[in-house]
MITORDREN-115860 format. One record per residue: x, y, z of N, C-alpha, C in turn; residue in one letter. Coordinates in steps of 0.02 Angstrom, whole numbers, plus 50000, padded with zeros to 5 digits. Each point is the difference from the previous one (the first is absolute). Layout:
N
[atom [X; Y; Z]; [X; Y; Z]; [X; Y; Z]; A]
...
//
This chain:
233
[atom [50042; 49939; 50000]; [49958; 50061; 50000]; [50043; 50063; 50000]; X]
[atom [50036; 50025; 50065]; [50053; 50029; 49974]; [50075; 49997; 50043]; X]
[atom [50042; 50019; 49931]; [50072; 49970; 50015]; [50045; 50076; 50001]; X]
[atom [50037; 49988; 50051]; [50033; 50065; 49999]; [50068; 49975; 50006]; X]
[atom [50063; 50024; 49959]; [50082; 50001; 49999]; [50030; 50044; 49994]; X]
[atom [50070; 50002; 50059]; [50033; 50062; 50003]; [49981; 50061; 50000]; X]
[atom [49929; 50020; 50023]; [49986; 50074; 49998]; [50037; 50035; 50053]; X]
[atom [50020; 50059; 49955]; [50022; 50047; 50033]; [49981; 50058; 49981]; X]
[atom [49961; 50047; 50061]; [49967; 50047; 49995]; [50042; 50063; 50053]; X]
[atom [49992; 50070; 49955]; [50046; 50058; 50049]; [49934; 50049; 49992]; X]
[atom [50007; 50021; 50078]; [49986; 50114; 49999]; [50055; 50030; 49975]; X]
[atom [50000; 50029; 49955]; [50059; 50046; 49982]; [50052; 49945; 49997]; X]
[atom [50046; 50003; 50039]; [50052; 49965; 49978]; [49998; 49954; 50066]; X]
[atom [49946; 50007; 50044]; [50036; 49959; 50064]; [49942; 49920; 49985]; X]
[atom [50053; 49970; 50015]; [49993; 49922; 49971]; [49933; 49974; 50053]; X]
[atom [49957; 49978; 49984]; [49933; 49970; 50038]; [49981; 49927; 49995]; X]
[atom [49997; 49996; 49953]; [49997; 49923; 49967]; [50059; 49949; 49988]; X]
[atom [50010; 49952; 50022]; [50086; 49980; 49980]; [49996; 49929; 49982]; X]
[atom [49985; 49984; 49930]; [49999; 49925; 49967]; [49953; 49967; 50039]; X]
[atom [49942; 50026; 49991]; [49946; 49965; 50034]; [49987; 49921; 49957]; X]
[atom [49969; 49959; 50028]; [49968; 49943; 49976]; [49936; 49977; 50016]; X]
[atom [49949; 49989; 49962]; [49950; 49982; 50059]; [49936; 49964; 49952]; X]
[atom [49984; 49950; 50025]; [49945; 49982; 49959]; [49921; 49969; 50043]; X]
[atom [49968; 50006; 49962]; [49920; 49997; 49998]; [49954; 49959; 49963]; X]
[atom [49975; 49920; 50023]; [49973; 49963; 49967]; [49925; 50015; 50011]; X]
[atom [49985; 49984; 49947]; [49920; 49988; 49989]; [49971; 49997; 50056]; X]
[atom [49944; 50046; 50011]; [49960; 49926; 50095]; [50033; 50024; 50060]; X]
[atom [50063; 50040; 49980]; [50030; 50004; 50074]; [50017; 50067; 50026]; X]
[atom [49996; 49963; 50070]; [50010; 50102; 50037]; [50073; 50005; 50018]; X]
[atom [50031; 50054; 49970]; [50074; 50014; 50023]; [50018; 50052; 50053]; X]
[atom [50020; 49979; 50054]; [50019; 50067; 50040]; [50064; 50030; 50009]; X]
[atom [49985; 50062; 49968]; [50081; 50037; 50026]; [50016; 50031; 50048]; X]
[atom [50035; 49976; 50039]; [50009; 50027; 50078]; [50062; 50047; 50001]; X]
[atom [50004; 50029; 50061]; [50088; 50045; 50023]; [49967; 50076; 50018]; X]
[atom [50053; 50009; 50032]; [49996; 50083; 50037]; [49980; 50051; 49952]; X]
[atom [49991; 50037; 50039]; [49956; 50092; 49960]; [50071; 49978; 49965]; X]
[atom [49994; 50042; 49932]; [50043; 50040; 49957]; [50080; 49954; 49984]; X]
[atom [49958; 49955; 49989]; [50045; 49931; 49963]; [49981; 49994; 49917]; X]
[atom [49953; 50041; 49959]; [49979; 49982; 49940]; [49936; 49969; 49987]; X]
[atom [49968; 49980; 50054]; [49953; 49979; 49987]; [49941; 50039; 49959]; X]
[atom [49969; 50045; 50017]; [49945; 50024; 49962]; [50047; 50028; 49915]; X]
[atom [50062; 50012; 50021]; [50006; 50008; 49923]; [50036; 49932; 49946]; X]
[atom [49986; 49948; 50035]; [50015; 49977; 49951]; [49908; 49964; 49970]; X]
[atom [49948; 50014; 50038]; [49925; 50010; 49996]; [49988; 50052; 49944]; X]
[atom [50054; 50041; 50012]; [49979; 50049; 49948]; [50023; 50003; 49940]; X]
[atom [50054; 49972; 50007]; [50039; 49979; 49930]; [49983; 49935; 49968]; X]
[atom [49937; 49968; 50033]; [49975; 49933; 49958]; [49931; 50036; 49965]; X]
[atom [49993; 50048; 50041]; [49932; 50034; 49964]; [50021; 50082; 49961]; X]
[atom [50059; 49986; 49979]; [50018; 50055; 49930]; [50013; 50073; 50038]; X]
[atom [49987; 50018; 50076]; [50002; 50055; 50022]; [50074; 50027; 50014]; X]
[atom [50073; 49953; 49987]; [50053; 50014; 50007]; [50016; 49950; 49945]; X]
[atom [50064; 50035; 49966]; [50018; 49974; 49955]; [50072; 49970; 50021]; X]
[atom [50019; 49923; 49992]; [50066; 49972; 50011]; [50048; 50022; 49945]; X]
[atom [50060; 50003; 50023]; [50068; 49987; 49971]; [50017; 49943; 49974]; X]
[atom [49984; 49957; 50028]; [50023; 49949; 49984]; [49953; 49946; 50017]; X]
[atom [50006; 49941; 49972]; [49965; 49922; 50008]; [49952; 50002; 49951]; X]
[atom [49947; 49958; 50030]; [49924; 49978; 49955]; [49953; 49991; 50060]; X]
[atom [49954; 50019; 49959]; [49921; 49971; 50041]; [49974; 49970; 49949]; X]
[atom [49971; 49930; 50006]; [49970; 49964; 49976]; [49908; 49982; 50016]; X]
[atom [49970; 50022; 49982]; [49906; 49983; 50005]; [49991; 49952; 49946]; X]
[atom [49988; 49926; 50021]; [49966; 49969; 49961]; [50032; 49989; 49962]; X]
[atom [50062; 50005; 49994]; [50060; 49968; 49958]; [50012; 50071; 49933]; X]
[atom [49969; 50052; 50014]; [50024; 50049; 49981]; [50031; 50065; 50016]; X]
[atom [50061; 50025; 49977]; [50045; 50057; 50034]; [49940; 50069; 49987]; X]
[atom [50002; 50022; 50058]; [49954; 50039; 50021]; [50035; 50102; 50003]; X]
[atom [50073; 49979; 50032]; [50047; 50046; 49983]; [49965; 50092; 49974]; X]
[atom [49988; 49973; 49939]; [49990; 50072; 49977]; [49915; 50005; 49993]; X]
[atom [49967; 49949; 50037]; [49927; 50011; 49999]; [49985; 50065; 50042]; X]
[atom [49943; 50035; 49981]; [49985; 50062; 50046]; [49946; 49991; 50037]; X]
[atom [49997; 50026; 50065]; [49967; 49975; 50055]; [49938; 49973; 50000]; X]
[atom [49953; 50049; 49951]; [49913; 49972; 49979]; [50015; 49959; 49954]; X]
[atom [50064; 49982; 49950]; [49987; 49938; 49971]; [50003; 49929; 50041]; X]
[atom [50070; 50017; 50056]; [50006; 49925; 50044]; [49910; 49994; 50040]; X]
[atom [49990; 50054; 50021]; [49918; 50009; 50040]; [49960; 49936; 49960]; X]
[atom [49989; 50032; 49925]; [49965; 49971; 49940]; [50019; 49938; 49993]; X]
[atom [50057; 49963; 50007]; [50040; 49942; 49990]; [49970; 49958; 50072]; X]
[atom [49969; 50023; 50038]; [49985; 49962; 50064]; [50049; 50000; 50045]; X]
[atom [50017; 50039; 50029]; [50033; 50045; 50064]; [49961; 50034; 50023]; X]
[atom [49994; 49985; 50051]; [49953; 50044; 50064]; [50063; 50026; 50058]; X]
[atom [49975; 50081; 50019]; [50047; 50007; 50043]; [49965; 50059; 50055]; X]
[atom [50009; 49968; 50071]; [49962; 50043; 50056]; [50045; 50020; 50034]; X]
[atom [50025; 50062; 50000]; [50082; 50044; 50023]; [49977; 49988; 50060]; X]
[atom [50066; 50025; 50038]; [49997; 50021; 50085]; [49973; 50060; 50000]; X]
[atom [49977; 50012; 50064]; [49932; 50058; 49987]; [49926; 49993; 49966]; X]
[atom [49993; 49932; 49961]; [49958; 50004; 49983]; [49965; 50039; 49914]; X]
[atom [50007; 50063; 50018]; [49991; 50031; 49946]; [49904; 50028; 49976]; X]
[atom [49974; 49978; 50041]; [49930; 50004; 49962]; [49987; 50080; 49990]; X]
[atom [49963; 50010; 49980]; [49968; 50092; 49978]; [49962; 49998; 50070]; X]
[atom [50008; 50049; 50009]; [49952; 50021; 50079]; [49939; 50027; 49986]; X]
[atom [50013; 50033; 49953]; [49920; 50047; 49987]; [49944; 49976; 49943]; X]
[atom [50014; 49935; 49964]; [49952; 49956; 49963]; [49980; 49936; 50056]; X]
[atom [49933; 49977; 49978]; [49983; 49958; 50025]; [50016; 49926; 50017]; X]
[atom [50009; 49960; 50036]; [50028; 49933; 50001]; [49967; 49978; 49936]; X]
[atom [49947; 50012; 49966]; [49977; 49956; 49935]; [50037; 50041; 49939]; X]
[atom [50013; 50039; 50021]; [50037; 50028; 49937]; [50086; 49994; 50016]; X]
[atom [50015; 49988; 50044]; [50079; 49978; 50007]; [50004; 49930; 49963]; X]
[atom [49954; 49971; 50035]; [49979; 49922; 49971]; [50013; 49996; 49918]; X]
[atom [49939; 50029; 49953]; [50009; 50010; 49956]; [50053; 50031; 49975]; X]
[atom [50042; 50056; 50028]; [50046; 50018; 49944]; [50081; 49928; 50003]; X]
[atom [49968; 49950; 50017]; [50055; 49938; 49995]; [49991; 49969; 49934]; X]
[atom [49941; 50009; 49965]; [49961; 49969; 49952]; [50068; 50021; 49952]; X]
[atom [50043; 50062; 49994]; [50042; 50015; 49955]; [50051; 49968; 50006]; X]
[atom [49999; 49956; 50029]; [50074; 49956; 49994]; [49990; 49947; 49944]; X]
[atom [49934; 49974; 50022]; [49983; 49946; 49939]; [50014; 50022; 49927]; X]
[atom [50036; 49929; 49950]; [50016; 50005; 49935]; [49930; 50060; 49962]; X]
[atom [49940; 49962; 50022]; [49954; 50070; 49953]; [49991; 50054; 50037]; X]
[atom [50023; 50008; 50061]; [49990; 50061; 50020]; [49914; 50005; 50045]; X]
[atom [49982; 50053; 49967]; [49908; 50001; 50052]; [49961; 49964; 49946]; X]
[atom [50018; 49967; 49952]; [49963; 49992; 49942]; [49975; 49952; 50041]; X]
[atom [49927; 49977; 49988]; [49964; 49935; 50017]; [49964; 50020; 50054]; X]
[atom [50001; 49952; 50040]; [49950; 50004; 50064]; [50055; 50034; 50055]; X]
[atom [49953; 50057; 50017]; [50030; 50043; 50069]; [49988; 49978; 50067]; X]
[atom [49960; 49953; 50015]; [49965; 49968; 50068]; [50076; 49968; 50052]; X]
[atom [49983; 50017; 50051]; [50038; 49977; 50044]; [49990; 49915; 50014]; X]
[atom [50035; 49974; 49987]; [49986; 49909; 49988]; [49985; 50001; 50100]; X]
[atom [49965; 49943; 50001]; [50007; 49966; 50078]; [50040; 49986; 50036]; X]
[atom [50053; 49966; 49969]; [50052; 49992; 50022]; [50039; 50041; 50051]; X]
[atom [49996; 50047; 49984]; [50034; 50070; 50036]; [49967; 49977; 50037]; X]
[atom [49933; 50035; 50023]; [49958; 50002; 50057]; [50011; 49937; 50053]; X]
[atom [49996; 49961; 49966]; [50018; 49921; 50044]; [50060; 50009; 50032]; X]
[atom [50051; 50013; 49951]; [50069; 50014; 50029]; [49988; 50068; 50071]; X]
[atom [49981; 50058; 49980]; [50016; 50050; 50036]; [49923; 50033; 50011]; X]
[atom [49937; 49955; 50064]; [49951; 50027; 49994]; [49971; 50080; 50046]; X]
[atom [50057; 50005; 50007]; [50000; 50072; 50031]; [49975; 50039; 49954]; X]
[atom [50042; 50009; 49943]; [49993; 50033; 49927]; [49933; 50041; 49970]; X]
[atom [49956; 49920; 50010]; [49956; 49980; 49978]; [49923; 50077; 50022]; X]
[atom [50020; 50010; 50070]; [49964; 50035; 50053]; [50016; 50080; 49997]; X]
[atom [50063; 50015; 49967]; [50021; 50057; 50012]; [49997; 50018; 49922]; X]
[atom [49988; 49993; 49936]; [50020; 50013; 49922]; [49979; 50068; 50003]; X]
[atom [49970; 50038; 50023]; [49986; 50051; 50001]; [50016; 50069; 50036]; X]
[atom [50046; 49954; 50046]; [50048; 50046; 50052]; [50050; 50032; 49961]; X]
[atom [50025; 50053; 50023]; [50067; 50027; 49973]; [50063; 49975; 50018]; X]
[atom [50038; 49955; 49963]; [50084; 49988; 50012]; [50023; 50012; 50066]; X]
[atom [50018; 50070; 49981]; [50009; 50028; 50061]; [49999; 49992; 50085]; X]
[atom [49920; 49978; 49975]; [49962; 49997; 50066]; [50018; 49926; 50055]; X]
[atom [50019; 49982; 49940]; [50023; 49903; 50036]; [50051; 50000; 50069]; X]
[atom [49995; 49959; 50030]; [50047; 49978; 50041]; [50071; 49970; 49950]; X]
[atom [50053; 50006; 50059]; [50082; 49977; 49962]; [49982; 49940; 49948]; X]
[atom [49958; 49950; 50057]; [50003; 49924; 49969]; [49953; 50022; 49941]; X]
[atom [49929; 50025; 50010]; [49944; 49989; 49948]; [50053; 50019; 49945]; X]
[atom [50041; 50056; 50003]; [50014; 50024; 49942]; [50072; 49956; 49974]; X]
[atom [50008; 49958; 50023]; [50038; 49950; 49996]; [49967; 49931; 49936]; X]
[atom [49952; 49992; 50030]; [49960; 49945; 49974]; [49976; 50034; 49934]; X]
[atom [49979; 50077; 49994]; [49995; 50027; 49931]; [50049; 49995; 49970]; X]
[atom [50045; 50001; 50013]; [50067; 50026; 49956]; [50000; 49919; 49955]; X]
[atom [50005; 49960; 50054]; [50006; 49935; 49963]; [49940; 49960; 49929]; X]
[atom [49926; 50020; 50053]; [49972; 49991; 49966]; [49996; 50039; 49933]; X]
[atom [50017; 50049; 49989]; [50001; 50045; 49947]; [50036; 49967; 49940]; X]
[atom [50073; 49975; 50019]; [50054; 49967; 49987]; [49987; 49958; 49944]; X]
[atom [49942; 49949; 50049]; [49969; 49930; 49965]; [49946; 50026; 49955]; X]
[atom [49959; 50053; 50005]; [49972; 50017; 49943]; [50039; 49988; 49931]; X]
[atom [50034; 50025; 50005]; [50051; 49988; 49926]; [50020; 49947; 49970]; X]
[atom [49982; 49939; 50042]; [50015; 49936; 49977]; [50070; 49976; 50004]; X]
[atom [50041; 50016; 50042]; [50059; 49986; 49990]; [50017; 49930; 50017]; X]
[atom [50063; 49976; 49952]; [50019; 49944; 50028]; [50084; 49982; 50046]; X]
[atom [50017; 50077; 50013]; [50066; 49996; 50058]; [49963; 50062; 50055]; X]
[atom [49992; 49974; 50052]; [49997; 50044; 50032]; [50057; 50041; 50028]; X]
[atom [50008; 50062; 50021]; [50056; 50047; 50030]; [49985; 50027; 50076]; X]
[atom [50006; 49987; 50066]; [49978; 50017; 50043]; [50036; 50030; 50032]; X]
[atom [50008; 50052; 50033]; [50057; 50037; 50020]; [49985; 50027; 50064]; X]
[atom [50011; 49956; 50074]; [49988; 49986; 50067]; [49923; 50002; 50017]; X]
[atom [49961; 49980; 49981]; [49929; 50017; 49994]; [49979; 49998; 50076]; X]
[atom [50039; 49973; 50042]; [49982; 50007; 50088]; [50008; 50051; 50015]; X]
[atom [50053; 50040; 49987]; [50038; 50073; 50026]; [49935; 50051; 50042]; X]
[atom [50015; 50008; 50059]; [49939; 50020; 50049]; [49943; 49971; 50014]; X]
[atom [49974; 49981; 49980]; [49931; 49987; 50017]; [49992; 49938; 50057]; X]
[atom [49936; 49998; 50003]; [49983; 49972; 50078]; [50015; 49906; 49977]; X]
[atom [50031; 49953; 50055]; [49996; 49941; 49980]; [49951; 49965; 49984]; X]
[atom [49916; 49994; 50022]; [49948; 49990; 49981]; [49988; 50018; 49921]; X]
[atom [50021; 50049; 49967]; [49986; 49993; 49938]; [50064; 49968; 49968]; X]
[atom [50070; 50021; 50010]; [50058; 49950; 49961]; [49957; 49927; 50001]; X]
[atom [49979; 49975; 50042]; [49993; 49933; 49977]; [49935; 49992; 49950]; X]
[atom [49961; 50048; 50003]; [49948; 50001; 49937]; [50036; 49997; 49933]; X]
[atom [50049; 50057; 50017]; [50037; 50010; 49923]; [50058; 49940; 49981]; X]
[atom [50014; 49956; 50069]; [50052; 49961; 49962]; [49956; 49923; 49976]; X]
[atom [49911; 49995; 50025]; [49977; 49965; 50000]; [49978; 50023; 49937]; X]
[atom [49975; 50044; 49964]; [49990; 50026; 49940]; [50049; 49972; 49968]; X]
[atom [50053; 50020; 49988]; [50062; 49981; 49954]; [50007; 49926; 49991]; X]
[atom [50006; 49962; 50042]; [49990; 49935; 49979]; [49938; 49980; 49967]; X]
[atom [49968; 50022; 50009]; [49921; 49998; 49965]; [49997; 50007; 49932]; X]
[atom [50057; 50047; 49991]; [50006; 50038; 49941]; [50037; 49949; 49949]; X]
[atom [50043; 49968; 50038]; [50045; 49958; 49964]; [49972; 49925; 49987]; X]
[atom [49954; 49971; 50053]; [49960; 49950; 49993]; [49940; 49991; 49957]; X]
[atom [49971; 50072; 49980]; [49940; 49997; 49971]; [50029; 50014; 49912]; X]
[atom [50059; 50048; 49999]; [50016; 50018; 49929]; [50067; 49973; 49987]; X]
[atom [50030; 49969; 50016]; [50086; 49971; 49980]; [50017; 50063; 49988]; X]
[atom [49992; 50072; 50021]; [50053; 50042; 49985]; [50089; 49976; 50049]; X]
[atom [50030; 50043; 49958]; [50065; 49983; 50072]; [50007; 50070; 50024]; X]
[atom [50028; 50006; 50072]; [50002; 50051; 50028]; [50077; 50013; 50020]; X]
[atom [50025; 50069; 49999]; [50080; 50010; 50045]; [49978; 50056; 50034]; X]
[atom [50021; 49996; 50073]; [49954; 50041; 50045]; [50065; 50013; 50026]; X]
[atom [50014; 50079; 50014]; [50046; 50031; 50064]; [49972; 50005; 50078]; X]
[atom [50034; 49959; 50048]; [49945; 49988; 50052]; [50071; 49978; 50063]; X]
[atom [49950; 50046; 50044]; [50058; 49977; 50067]; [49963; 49965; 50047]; X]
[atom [49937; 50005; 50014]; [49941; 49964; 50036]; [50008; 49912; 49997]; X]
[atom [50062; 49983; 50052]; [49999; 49915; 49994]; [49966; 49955; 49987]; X]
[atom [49924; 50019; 50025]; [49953; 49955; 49979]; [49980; 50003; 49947]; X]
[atom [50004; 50046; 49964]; [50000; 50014; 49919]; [50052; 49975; 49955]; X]
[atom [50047; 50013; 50021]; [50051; 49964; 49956]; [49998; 49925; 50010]; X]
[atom [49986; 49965; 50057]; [49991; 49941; 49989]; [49938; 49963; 49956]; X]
[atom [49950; 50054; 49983]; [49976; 49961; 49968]; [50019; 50016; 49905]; X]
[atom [50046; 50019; 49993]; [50037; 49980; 49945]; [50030; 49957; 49988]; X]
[atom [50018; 49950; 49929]; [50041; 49956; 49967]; [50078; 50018; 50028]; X]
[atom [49997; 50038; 49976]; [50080; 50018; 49997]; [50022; 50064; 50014]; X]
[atom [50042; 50008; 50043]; [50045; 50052; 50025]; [50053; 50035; 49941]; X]
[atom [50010; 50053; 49997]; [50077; 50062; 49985]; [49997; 50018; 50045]; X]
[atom [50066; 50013; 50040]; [50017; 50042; 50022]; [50063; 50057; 49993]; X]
[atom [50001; 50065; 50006]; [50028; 50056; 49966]; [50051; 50025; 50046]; X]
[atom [50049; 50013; 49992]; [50036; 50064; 50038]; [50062; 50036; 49959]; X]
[atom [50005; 50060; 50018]; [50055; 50037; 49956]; [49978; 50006; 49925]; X]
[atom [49942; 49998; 49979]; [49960; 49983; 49912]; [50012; 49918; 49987]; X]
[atom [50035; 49965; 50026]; [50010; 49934; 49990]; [49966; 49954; 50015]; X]
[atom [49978; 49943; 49969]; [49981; 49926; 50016]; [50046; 49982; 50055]; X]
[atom [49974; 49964; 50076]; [50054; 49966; 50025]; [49978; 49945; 50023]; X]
[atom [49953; 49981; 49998]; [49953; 49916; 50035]; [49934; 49984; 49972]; X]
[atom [49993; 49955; 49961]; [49940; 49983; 49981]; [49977; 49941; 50013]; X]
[atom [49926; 49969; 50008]; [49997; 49935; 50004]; [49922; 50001; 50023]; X]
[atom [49993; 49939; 50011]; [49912; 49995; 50004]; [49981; 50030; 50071]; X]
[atom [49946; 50022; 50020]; [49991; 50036; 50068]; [49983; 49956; 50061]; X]
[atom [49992; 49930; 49961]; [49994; 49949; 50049]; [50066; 49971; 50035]; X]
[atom [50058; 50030; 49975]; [50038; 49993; 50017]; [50071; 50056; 50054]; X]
[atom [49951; 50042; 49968]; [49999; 50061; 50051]; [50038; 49998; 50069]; X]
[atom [50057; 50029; 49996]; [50040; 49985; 50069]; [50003; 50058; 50048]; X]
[atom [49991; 49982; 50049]; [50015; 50068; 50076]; [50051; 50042; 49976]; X]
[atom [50048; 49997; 49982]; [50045; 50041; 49972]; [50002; 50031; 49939]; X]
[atom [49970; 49973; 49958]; [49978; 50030; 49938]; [49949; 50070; 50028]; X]
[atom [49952; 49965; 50015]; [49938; 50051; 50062]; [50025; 50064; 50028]; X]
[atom [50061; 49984; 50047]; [50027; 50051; 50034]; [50033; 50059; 49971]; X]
[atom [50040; 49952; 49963]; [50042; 50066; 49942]; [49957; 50025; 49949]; X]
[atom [49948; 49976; 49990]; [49976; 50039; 49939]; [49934; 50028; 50004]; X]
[atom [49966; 49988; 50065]; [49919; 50015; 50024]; [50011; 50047; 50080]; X]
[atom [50083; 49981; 50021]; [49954; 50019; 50079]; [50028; 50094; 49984]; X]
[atom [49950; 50017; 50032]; [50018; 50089; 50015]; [50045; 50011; 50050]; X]
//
């Protein structure tokens, strides 16, 4: 699904990314773990066209993606829910909803209806479509961001700490969502996530430091020391 080699990504000249490697099968959730300001959200951003590498490949689907531009990878089935979230504050949750519809290959062409699915997934949603963005709680507006995401039909998801604040009662909605997500549609997911109980319920571990790959392996295998150095605050 997708294959990444040797990327190396810079700000200006100061080196961020350093021969990354990292791959993503079909069906499966990948977690990339490690401290604030190790590369993580940008190398999230450099799979979704928002930073451009120096060097390596990104591979989607067995095609170099490289010089794709951001609404084309979108269009190509990449979904991506930044840190922060991102939703519009001052349109309605049904219209945040809807403007995901533009990620899809036709765009808004066809049917505009919000499928069930969502709602099943995230039935908070469901109650509020008429509220303002804005108006949501951290998490509600959490669960939009995502659900918005899946409007578009994507088949990689991009998650970028989707716990970050919010109350533990809803993380486990949203990490119970996500598997949901992956069980009901074979999308695959790579999620930036420091929330242990979240990362364990991923396939497989990265973990990052200095822009670098330094430990990878299945999360079932997951060691106290891996944990410590790369999760504890």
């Amino acid at each position: 699904m997708l294959n990444i080699s040797q990327l190396n990504v810079y700000y200006g000249e100061s080196h961020i990314l350093r021969n990354v490697d990292l791959n993503v099968t079909a069906g499966q959730m990948v977690c990339l773990i490690g401290r604030n300001g190790v590369g993580k959200t940008t190398l999230l951003k450099t799979i979704m066209g928002l930073l451009k590498p120096r060097l390596g490949t990104i591979k989607y689907k067995g095609e170099e993606i490289g010089k794709r531009t951001t609404d084309r990878r979108a269009k190509m089935g990449i979904g991506y829910v930044p840190q922060g979230r991102e939703i519009i504050p001052r349109i309605t949750v049904k219209e945040n909803l809807l403007l995901g519809l533009e990620a899809r290959p036709q765009g808004r062409k066809g049917k505009q209806d919000i499928p069930d699915h969502i709602f099943e997934l995230f039935p908070v949603l469901k109650t509020m479509l008429s509220r303002m963005g804005g108006d949501l709680s951290g998490g509600q507006q959490q669960q939009l961001a995502i659900a918005r995401a899946l409007m578009g039909e994507p088949q990689l998801l991009l998650l970028d700490e989707p716990t970050e604040g919010i109350q533990p009662s809803i993380i486990l909605e949203i990490e119970n969502a996500v598997k949901g997500i992956i069980k009901t549609t074979g999308i695959s997911v790579l999620l930036v996530e420091q929330h242990l109980h979240f990362v364990r319920q991923a396939d497989r571990y990265y973990a990052m430091q200095k822009g670098g790959i330094v430990a990878s392996g299945s999360t079932s295998e997951l060691s106290q020391d891996v944990i410590q150095q790369f999760l504890a605050v």
